[in-house]
C-alpha positions in Angstrom: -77.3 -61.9 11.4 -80.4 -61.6 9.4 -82.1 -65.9 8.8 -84.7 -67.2 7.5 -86.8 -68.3 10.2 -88.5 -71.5 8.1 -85.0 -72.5 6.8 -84.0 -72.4 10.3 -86.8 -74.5 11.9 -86.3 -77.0 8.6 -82.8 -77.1 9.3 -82.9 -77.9 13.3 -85.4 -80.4 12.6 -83.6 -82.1 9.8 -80.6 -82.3 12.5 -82.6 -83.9 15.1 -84.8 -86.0 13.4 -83.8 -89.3 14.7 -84.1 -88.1 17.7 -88.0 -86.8 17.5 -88.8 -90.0 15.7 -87.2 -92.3 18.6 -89.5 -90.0 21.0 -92.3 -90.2 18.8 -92.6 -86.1 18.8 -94.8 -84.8 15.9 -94.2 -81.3 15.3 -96.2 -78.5 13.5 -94.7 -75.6 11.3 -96.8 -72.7 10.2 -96.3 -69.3 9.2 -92.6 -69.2 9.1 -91.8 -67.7 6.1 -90.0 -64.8 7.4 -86.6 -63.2 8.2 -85.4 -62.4 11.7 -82.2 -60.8 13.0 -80.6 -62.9 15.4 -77.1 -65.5 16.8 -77.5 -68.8 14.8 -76.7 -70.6 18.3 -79.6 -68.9 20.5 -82.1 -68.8 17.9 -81.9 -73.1 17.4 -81.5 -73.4 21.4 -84.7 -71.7 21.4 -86.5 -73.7 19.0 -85.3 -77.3 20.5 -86.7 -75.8 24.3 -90.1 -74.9 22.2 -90.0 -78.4 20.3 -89.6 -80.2 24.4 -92.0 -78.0 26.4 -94.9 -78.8 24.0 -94.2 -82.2 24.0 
């Protein structure tokens, strides 16, 4: 399935959101903009494990 990565990353944060601003977890978005082929599922598993091993 062909995503937008940025709407993606918006999207997962949006969801969770509560839960970065109870753990006080800044996060940073750059250079996003761009389309990847990939399962909705594994692709926002991936992102949450890169949003909790840089925190």
């Amino acid at each position: 399935m062909k995503l937008n990565l940025e709407e993606l990353c918006f999207d997962v944060l949006k969801k969770n959101s509560k839960i970065f601003i109870h753990n006080k977890v800044g996060v940073e978005r750059e250079d996003l903009d761009m389309n990847v082929f990939t399962d909705v599922k594994w692709i926002i598993i991936l992102i949450l494990i890169n949003i909790v091993i840089n925190f």
